[in-house]
N, C-alpha and C positions, 0 to 999 in steps of 0.2 A: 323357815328353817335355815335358810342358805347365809341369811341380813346379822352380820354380828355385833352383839352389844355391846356398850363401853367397856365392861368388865370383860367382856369373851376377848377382844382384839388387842386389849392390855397385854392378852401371854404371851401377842406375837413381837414384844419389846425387843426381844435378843438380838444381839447383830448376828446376821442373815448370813448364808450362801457366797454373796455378790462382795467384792472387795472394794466397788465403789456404791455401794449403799451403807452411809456409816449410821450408825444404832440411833445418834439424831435424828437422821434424816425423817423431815416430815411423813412419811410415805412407809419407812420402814416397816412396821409394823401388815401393812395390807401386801407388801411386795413379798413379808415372809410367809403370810398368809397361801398368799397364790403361789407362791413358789412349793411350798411344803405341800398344795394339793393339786401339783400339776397342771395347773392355769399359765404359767409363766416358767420360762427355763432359760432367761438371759439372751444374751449377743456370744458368748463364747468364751474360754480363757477365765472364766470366774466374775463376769463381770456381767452387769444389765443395763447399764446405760440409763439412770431413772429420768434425766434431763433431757434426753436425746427426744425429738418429733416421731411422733408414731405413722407407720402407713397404713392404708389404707387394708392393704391385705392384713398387714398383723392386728389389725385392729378386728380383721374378722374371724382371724386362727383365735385370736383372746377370746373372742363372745363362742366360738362352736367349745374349746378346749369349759370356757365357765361350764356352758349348758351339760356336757357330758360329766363333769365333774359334782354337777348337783342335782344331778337327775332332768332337767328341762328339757323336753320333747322339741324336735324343731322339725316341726313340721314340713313335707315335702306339697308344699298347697299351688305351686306354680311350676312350669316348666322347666328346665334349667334355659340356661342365656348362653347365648355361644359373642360373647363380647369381641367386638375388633381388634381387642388386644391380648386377646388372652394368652399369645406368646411371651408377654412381658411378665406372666403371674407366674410369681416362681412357684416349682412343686410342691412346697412343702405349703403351700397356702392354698395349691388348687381349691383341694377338697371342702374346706373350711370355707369359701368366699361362695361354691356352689348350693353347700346346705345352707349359709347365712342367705343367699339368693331367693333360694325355691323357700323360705320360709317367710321371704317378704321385710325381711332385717335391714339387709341390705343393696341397695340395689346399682345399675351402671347409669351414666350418662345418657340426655340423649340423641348423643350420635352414636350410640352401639357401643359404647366402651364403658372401662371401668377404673382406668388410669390406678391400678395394683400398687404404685411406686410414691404417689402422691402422697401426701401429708393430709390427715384428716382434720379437716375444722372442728371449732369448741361445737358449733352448730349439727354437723353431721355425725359428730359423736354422743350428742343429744338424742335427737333422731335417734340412732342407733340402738339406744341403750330403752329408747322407752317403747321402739319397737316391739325390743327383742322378748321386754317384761307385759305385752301385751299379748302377744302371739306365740310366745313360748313358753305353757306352762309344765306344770309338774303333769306328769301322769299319772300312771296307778302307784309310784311311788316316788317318798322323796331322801334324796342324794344328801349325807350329814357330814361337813366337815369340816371340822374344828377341836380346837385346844381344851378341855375340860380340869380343871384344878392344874394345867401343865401338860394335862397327857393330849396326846395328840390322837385323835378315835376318828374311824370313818363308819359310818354306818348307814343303814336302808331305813323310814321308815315307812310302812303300810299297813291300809286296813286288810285283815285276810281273807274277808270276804270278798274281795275283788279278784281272787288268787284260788287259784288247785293247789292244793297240797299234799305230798308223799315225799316217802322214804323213798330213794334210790338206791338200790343193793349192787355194789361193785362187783359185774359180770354176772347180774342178776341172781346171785346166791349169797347168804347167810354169811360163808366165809372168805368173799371174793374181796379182792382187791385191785382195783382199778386208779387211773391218773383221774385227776379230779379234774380235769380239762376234756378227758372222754368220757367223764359222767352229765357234766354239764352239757355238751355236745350232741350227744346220745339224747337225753329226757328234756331239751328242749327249752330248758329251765331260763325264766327271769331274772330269779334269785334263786341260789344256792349258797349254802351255808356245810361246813362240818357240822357233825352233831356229838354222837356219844362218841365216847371214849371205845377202844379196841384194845385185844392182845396182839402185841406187834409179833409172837412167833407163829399161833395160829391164824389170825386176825378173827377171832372169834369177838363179835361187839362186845360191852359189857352195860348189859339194862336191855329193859324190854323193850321190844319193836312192835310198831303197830302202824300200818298203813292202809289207806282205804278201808279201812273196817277190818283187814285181814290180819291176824296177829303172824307177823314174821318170825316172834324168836321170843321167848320170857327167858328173865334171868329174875329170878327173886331176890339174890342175895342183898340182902342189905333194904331188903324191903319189907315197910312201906315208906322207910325212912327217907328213900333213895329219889330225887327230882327226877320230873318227866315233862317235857316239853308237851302239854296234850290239845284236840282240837273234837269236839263233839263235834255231833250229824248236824247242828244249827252255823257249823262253821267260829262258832266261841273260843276263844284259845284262854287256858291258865295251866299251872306248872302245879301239881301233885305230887303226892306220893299213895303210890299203891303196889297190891302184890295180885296176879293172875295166879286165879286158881283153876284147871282142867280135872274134871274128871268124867272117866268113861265107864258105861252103862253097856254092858253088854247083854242084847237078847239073846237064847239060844231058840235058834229054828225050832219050831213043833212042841216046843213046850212052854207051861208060863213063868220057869225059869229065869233068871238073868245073874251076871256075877257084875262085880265091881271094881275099880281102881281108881284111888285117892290121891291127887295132887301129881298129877301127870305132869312132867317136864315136854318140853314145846321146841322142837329146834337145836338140843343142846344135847351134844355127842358124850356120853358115857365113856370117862376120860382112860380107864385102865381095864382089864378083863373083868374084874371082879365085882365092878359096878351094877350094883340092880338097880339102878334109877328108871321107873319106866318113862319114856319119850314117846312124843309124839311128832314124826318129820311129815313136812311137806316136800313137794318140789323147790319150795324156796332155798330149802339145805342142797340140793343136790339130783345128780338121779338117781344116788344109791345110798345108802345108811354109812356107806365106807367100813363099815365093822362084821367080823360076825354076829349076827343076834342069837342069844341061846333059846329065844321065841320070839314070835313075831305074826301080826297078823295083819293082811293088805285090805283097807276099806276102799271103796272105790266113792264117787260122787254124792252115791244117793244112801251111802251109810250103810251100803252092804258089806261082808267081809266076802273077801273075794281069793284068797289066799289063807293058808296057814301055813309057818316056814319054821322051819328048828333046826338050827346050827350052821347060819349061814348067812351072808351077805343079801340085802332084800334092794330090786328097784324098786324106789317111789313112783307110785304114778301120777300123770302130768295133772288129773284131777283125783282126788281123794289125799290119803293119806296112809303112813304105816306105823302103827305103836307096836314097839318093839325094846325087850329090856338084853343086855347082854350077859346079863350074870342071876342067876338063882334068886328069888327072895322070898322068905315064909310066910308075908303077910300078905301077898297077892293071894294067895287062895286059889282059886281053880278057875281064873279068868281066860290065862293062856292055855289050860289043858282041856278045857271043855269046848274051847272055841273050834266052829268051824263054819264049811264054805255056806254061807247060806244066811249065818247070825246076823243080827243088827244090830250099828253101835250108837249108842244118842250121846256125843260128847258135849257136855255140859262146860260152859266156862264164867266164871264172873271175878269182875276186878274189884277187890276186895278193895274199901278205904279211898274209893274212886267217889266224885259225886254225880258222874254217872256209869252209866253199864253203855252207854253209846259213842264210844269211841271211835274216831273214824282214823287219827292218827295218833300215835304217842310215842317219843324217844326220851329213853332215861339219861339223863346227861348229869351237870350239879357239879359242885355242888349248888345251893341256894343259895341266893346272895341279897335279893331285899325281896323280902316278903309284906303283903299288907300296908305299902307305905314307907317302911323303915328301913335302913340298912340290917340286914340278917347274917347269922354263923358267925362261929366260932369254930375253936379247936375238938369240941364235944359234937357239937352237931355236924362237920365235916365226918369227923370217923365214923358217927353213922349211918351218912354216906356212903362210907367205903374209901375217904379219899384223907391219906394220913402223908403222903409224900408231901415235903415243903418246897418241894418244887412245883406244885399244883396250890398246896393252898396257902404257903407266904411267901414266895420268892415272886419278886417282877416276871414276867414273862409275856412272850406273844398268845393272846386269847382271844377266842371269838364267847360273846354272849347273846341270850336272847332274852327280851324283856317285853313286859306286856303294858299298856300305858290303863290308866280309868275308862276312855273311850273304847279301849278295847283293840285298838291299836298295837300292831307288835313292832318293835323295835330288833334290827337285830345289826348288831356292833363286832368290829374287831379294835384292841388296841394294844398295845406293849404294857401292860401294868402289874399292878397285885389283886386279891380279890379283895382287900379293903379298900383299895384306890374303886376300883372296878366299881362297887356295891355305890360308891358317891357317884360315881358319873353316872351310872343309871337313873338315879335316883334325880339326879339335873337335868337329866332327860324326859323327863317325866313318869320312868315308868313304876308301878307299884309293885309288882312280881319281876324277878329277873334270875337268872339260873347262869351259872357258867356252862363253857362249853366245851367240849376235845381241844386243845393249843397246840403249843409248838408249833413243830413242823405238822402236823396234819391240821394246821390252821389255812381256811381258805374261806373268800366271801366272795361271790361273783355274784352283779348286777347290771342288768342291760347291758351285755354286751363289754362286760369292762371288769375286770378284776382288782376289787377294793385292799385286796391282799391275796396273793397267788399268783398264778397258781404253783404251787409248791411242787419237788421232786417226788417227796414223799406216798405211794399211792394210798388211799383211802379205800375203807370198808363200804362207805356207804356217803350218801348226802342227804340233809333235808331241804328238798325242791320247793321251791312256788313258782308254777305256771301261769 
């Protein structure tokens, strides 16, 4: 993934950064390369010096800066070396000559030293380099970075069965918002990625949520039209569309009675008073409904109702759940008025236009961008998405995407582009499914330890993790 082809390293033709690397220059092309992915950052003043002898120490800031830039593991498989000279190795080299050391890359002299200041032979830069591709390889994932038709993309890719998967909810709720630096921080994450899109006044996400098995939030609209990032219990990932449907089954105690409710909303707050939409909150919303409910009844773990409430603010408790509508409606029937402590409720849910019902994770994001092998969308299939702004679906902009390769394989990318640029470059990447993602500023991609884009001011709703 890292080795670039005669066609890939052609884009890097441009005259560069460096004011003495002129656009001939043999070498240009690899110096814009590594300069544009942080491998290389010159001598100072605009300048690199391409002619200058290399030492020793930068010779080994260059191979630790490659590794971390394309994902290569460097092993800590030896000691570190306390070399007789290591007052002579400047700071900014320490760190880079100790990890090149303990990884067996590169090593000192031996009378105890390392001689930092020396000029490295053709020969020990041999050595060096076939080391460093024996004993450093890729890990669980790998580091993408390069020019694609022009644009310049960085991306992860891995298998995601090597990985945990979840939604991270900023400050653990529904409508939180958090830095994306203390969500990564916090869950611990390898990779992290933005996902769906949000309302920047509420920050209410927009699309369904689904993590570990547990549905965080439906948002039907625009569904089943609407792309979803999804991952079944085999750990399989591909991009659908579907709509969650909930409904609840209420027993009443002591008799063989029971009432009903059709299409229960999940997570989503009944926006004005006169809203009868009935809801279903978890703890994942909050600890409290935040609204009056004009009914409301509190199920506890094991599907009992444990409460009945009218005309009032209800806490969620930290297991069970409260379905609760805040305004009147004639076609519930006598679900809420017959309800009491003692009832049992069997809420029912299935994801309607899914191809399966075992969903362990899912985030609605999109729109779609190559489906089945092909570049995909248009102007008719964005809208019914939901996504009609041309700042989302024709203007260049900063975007992160996810895509899914034949092996099964996810790819997931940030780059400056459009979504028809976008839909080719996935598509050179191998992947057959690929989905857009939340951009802008709430764009952010963090992997080992290293932020591929980010992390941004902006805070975010939520992240989707791989641990």
């Amino acid at each position: 993934k890292t080795a670039l082809a005669g066609p890939e390293i052609k884009q890097y033709s441009f005259k560069g950064p460096f004011s003495d690397v002129p656009q001939i220059h043999w070498a240009n092309t690899y110096v814009n390369w590594a300069s544009e992915n942080g491998i290389v950052g010159g001598v100072g003043k605009g300048r690199f010096q391409p002619d200058a002898l290399l030492t020793r120490q930068d010779m080994a800031v260059m191979v630790a800066k490659f590794a971390k830039a394309t994902g290569r593991e460097m092993p800590a498989s030896s000691p570190a070396a306390s070399f007789k000279d290591r007052g002579s190795i400047s700071s900014y080299a320490a760190a880079s000559i100790t990890a090149c050391q303990r990884a067996g890359v590169i090593n000192g002299y031996g009378d105890g030293t390392f001689k930092p200041r020396n000029t490295a032979t053709r020969a020990e830069a041999a050595v060096l380099y076939a080391r460093f591709l024996e004993k450093c390889a890729f890990g669980r994932y790998e580091i993408i970075r390069k020019r694609v038709n022009g644009v310049p993309v960085s991306a992860v890719e891995f298998d995601p069965h090597d990985f945990s998967a979840q939604l991270v909810l900023a400050q653990g709720r529904v409508t939180g918002r958090e830095a994306p630096s203390s969500i990564v921080s916090r869950s611990g994450a390898a990779i992290a990625v933005n996902a769906a899109f949000f309302f920047m006044d509420s920050y209410i996400p927009i699309g369904t949520m689904v993590s570990g098995g547990k549905v965080l939030e439906v948002d039907n609209l625009f569904a089943p039209a609407k792309s979803a990032f999804m991952i079944d219990g085999a750990g399989n990932c591909s991009i659908e569309g579907f709509a969650t449907r909930h409904k609840a089954v209420l027993y009443h105690k002591g008799t063989t009675d029971f009432s009903v409710i059709e299409d229960v909303g999940f997570n989503q707050k009944p926006m004005v008073p006169d809203d009868p939409t009935r809801v279903i909150f978890t703890r994942d919303w909050g600890p409290y409904l935040t609204f009056s409910a004009r009914d409301a009844i509190v199920v506890d773990q094991y599907n009992v109702v444990t409460q009945v409430v009218h005309g009032s603010d209800v806490e969620i408790p930290y297991q069970g759940y409260v379905i609760a509508q805040r305004a009147y409606r004639a076609d519930v029937g006598d679900f809420f008025d017959r309800a009491q402590v003692g009832d049992v409720v069997d809420l029912k849910r299935e994801f309607v236009g899914a191809s399966t019902q075992d969903i362990q994770l899912s985030v609605g994001v999109g729109p779609c961008i190559v489906k089945n092998g092909q570049a995909y969308g248009n102007a008719d299939t964005f809208a019914a998405e939901g996504f009609k702004d041309p700042g989302i679906t024709v203007y260049d902009a900063r975007r992160s995407c996810i895509g899914i390769k034949a092996d099964g394989r996810v790819v997931v990318l940030t780059a400056y582009t459009n979504l028809a640029s976008l839909s080719k470059v996935m598509l050179y990447l191998g992947c057959t499914d690929a989905v857009n993602c939340d951009g802008g500023a709430s764009t952010n991609l963090y992997v080992g330890r290293q932020w591929l884009f980010g992390p941004q001011s902006r805070p975010l709703n939520h992240m989707l993790v791989f641990k």
